[in-house]
C-alpha positions as CSV (number, residue, x, y, z in Angstrom):
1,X,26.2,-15.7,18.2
2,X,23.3,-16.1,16.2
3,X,23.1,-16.7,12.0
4,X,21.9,-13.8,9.9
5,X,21.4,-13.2,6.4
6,X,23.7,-10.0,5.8
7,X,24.1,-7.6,3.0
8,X,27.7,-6.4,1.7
9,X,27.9,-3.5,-0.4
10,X,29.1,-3.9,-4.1
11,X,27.7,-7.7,-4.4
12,X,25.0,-9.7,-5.9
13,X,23.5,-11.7,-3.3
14,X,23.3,-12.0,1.1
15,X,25.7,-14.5,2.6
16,X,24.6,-16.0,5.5
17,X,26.9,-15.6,8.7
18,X,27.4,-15.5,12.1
19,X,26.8,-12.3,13.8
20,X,26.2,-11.1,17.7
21,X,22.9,-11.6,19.1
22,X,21.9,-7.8,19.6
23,X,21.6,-6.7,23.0
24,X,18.3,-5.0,24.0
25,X,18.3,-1.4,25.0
26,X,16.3,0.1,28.2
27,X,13.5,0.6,25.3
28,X,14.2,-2.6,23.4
29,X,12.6,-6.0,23.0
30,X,14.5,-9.1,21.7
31,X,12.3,-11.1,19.6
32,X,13.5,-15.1,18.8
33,X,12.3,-14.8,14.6
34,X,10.0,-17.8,13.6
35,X,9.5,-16.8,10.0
36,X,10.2,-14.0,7.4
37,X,8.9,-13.2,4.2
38,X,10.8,-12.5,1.4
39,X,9.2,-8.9,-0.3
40,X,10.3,-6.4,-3.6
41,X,12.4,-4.4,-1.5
42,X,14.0,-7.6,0.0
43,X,14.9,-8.5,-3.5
44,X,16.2,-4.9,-4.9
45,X,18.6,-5.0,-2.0
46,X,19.8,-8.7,-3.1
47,X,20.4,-7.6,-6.8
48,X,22.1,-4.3,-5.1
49,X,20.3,-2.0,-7.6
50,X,21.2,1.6,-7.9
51,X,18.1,2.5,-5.4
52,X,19.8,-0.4,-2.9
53,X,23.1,1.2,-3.2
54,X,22.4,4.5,-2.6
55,X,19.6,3.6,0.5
56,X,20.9,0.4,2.3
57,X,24.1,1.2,5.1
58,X,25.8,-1.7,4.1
59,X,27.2,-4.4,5.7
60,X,24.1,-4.6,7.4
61,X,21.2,-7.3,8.4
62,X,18.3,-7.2,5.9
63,X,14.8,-8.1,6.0
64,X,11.2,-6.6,7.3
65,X,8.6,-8.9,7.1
66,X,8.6,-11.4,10.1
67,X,7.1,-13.2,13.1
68,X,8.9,-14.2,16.3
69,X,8.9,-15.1,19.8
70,X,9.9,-12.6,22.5
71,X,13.3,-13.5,24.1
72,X,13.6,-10.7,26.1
73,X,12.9,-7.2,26.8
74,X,15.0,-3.5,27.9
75,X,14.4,-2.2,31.5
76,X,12.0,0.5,30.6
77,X,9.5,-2.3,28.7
78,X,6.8,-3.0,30.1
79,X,3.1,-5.2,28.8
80,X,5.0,-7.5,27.1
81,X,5.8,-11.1,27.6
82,X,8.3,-13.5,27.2
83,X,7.2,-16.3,24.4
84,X,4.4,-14.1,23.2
85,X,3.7,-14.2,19.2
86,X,4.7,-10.8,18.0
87,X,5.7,-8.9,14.1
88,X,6.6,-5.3,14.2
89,X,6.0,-2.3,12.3
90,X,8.7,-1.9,10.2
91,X,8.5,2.3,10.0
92,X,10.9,3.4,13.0
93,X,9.5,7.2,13.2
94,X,11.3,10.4,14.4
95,X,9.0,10.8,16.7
96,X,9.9,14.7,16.8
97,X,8.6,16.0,13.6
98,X,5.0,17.7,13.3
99,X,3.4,14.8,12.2
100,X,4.5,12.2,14.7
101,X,4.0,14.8,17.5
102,X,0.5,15.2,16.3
103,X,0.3,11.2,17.0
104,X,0.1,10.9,12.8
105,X,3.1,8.4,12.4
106,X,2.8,7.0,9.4
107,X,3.3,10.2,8.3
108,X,6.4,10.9,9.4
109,X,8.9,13.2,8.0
110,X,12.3,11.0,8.3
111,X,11.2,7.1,9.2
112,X,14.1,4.6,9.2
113,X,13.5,1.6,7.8
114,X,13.5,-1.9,9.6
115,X,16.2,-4.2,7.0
116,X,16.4,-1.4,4.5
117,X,18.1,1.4,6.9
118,X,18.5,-0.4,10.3
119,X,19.3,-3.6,10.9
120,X,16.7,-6.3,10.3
121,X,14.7,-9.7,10.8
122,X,16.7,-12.0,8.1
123,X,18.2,-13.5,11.2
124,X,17.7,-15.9,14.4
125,X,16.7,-12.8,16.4
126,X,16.2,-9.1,15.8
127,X,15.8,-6.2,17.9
128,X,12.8,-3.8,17.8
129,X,11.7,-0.5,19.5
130,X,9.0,-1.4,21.9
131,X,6.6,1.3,20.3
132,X,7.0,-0.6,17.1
133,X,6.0,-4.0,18.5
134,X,2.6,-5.7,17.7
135,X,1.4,-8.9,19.9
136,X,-0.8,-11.0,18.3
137,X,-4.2,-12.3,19.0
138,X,-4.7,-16.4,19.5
139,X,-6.1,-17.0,15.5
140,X,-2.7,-15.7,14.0
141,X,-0.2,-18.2,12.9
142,X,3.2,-17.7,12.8
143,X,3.4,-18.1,9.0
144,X,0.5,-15.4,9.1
145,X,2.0,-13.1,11.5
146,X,5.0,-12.5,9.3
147,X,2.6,-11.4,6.6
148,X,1.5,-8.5,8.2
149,X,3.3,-5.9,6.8
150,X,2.4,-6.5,3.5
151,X,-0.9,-7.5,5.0
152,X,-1.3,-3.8,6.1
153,X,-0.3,-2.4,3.1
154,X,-3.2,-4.3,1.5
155,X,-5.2,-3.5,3.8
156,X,-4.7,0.2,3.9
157,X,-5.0,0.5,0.8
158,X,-8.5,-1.5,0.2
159,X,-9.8,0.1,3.1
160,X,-9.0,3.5,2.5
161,X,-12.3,4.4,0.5
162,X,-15.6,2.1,1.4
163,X,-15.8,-0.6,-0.6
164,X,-19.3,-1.9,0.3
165,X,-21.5,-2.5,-2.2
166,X,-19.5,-0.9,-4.8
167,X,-17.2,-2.7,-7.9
168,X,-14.4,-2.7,-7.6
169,X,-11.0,-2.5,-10.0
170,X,-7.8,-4.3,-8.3
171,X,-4.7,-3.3,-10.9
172,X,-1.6,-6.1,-10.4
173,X,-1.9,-9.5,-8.5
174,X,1.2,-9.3,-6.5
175,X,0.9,-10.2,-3.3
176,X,-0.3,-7.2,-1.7
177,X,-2.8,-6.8,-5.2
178,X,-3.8,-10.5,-3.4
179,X,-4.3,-10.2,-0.1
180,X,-6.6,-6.3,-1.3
181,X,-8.2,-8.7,-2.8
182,X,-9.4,-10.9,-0.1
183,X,-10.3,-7.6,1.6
184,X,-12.7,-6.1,-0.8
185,X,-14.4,-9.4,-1.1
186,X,-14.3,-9.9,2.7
187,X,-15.8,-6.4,2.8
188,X,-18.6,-6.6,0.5
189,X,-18.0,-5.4,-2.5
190,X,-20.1,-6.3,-5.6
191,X,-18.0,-7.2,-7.5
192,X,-14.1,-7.0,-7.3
193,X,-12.0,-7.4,-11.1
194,X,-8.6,-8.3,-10.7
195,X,-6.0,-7.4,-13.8
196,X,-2.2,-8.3,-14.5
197,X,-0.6,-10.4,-17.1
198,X,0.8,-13.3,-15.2
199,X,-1.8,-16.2,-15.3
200,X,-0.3,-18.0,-12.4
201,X,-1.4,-15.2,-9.9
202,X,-4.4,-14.4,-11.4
203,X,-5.1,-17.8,-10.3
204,X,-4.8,-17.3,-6.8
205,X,-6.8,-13.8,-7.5
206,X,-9.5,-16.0,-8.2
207,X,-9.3,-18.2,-4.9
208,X,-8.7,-14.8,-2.9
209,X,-12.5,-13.8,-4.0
210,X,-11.9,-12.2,-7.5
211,X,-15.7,-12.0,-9.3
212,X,-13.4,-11.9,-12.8
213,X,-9.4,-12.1,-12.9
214,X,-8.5,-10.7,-16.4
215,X,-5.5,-10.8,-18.1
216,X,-5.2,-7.5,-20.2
217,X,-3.3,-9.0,-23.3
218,X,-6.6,-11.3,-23.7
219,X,-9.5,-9.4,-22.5
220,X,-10.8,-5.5,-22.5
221,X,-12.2,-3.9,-19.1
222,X,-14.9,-2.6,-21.4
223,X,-16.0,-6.0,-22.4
224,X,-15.3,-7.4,-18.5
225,X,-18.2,-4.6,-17.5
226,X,-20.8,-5.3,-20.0
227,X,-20.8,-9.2,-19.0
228,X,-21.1,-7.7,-15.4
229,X,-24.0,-5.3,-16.3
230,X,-22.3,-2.5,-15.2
231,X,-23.2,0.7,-16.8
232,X,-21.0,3.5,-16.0
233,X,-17.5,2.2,-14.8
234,X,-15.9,0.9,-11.3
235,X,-16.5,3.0,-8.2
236,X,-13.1,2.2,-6.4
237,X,-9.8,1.2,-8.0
238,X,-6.9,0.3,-6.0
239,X,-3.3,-0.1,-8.0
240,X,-0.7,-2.1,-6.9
241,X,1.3,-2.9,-10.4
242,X,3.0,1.0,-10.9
243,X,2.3,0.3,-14.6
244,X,1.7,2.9,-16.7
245,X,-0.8,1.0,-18.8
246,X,-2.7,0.0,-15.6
247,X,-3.2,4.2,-14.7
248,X,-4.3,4.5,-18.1
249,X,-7.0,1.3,-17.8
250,X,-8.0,3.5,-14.1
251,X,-8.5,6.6,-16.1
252,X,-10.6,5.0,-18.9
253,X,-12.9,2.4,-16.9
254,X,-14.0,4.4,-13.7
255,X,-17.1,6.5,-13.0
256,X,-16.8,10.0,-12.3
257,X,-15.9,10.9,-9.0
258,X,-14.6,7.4,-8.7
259,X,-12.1,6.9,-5.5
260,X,-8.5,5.6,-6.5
261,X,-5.7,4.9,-4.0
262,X,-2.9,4.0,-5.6
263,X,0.1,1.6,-3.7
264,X,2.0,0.8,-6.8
265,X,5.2,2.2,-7.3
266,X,6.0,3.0,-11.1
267,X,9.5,2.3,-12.1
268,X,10.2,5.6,-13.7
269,X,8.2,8.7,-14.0
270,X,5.5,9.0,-16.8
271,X,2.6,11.1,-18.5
272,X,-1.0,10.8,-17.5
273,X,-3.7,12.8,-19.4
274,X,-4.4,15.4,-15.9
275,X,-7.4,16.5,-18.2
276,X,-9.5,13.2,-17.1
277,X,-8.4,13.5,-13.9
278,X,-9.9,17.0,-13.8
279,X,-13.0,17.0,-15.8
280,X,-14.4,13.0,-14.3
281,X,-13.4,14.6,-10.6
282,X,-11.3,11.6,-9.6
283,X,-10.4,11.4,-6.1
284,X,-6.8,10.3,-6.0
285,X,-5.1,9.0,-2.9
286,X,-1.2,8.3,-2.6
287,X,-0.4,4.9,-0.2
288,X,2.6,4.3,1.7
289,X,2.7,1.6,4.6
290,X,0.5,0.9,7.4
291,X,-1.5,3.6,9.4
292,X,0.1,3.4,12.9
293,X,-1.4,1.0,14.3
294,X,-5.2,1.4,12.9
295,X,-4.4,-1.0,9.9
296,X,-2.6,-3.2,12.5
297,X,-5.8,-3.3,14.6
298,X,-8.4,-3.7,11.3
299,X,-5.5,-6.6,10.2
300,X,-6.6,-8.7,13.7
301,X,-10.3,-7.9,13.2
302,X,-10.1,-9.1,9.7
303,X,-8.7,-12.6,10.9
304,X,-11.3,-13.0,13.6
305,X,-13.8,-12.9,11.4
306,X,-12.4,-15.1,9.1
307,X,-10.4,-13.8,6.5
308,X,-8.1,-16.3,4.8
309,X,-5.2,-15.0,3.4
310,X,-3.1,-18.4,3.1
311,X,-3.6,-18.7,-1.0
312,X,-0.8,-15.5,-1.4
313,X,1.7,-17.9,0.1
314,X,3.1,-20.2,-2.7
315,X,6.7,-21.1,-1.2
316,X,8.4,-22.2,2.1
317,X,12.1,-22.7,2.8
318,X,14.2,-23.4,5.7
319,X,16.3,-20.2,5.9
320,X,19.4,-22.5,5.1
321,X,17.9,-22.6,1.7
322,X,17.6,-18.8,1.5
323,X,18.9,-18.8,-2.1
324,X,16.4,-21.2,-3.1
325,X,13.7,-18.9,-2.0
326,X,15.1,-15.7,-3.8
327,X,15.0,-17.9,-6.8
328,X,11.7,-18.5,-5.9
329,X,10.7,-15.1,-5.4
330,X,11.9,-14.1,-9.2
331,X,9.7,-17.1,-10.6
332,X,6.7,-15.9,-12.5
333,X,4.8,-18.9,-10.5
334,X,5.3,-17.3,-6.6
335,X,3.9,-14.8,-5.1
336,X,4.2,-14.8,-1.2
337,X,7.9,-17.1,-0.5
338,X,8.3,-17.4,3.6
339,X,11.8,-18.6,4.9
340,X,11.5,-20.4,8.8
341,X,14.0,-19.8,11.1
342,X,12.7,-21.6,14.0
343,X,11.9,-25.6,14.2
């Protein structure tokens, strides 16, 4: 038996309980969890929202982001090893629709969901496809590794149009808005303007590399660019918040032609005026996840080299104290919480 945090349907809250250890399949691995990160989609499954309730199989096992040991592997695994450092990719894909056949998995039709549509890592061990595991190299911590997901995301996202040279507008300073952060800096960029309304994270924007972290309800991007010397707007925004008022501060502050990729998810559906889009030739690029496994391999080169992502994490909990660290997570002063499992 092993404890895991576990989701009922029609509740507030996980309770923590005793469940089996899962048994590896011939195509399994069995990974001993060291640490897990608690994310947005970790916390609308807690408050059982009408997206969790209508997404999440519950009674189930939740949680995505993580880091673990190897315990043990299926018959038909090979190239791994027992005790390795290992996360996963949390997208379990088809692997029969066009996309995935064409080797393109991120973009796969139907992908199940790691803690969100089959069982997950909030737990002493959790088991994981062996085409979805990722070994890490010897720089990685274990508090590190279990950033990685959200890692990727950030990293997809920054890196999606070149950066180099160019200024660039970062739109919310949530933890993935963070860690884009580090990457844009880390990747040359002139000058990298980080915006939200929470003055505790735009803190941490600042030690992540951030030229200028501006809070919106004090200072205008128009104002922000004229100290800066820059004439004709940003040449790359990334957004992270899903506010509307954010789209609207993209539309009005970048160049033409400028290169958007946009990661934030808005809460409900809204206008935007299609007639800038049009007429300054945005290039607009949806995000969704991690690029299987390119963003996983840019993620390694990017710690090699020296990038320090630590500053995103604000909170650490034994997993006993898992209520503590949601309570954490809904602070405005947090922005990456990590519960250990392992001593």
């Amino acid at each position: 038996m092993m404890r895991a945090l576990v989701k009922h349907p029609d509740e507030i809250g996980l309770r923590m309980e005793e469940v089996p250890v899962p048994e590896p399949g011939s195509d399994d691995v069995l990974i001993r969890v060291d640490t897990t990160g608690i994310c947005g989609t970790d916390l609308h499954i807690y408050q059982w929202d009408e997206w969790a309730a209508e997404t999440v199989p519950a009674p189930m096992v939740v949680g995505h982001e993580f880091s673990g040991h190897i315990e043990g592997v299926g018959s038909n695994v090979s190239g791994f090893e027992v005790g390795e450092l290992v996360s996963a990719e949390g997208h379990v894909v088809c692997a029969s629709c066009r996309n995935c056949l064409a080797g393109r998995r991120h973009l796969c039709h139907d992908p199940k969901g790691v803690g969100v549509n089959i069982p997950g890592a909030f737990a002493d061990y959790v088991l994981i496809p062996k085409g979805n595991v990722w070994r890490h190299v010897d720089e990685v911590s274990p508090e590190i590794a279990a950033l990685f997901d959200p890692f990727g995301n950030a990293v997809h996202t920054a890196l999606k149009f070149g950066v180099l040279g160019e200024d660039v507008l970062i739109t919310g300073a949530g933890p993935i808005g963070l860690m884009a952060t580090a990457v844009v800096q880390h990747s040359g960029a002139r000058n990298v303007i980080v915006t939200d309304v929470n003055p505790f994270r735009l803190d941490i924007a600042r030690r992540m590399g951030a030229t200028r972290a501006v809070d919106v309800r004090k200072e205008s991007l128009s104002d922000v660019q004229d100290e800066l010397g820059m004439l004709e707007g940003f040449d790359v925004a990334l957004e992270f918040s899903g506010s509307k008022d954010a789209y609207q501060d993209i539309l009005e502050n970048t160049i033409h032609g400028a290169n958007v990729a946009l990661l934030g998810i808005p809460p409900e559906p809204f206008e935007i005026d299609w007639s800038i889009v049009i007429f300054n030739m945005l290039n607009l690029k949806g995000i969704y996840g991690r690029e299987m496994f390119d963003t996983w391999y840019k993620m390694n080169v990017l710690i090699q080299s020296g990038i320090d992502i630590s500053p995103v994490i604000t909170h650490r909990f034994d997993a006993e104290d898992y209520e503590k660290a949601f309570d954490a997570i809904q602070s405005a002063e947090s922005a990456k919480v990590l519960m250990h499992w392992s001593d």
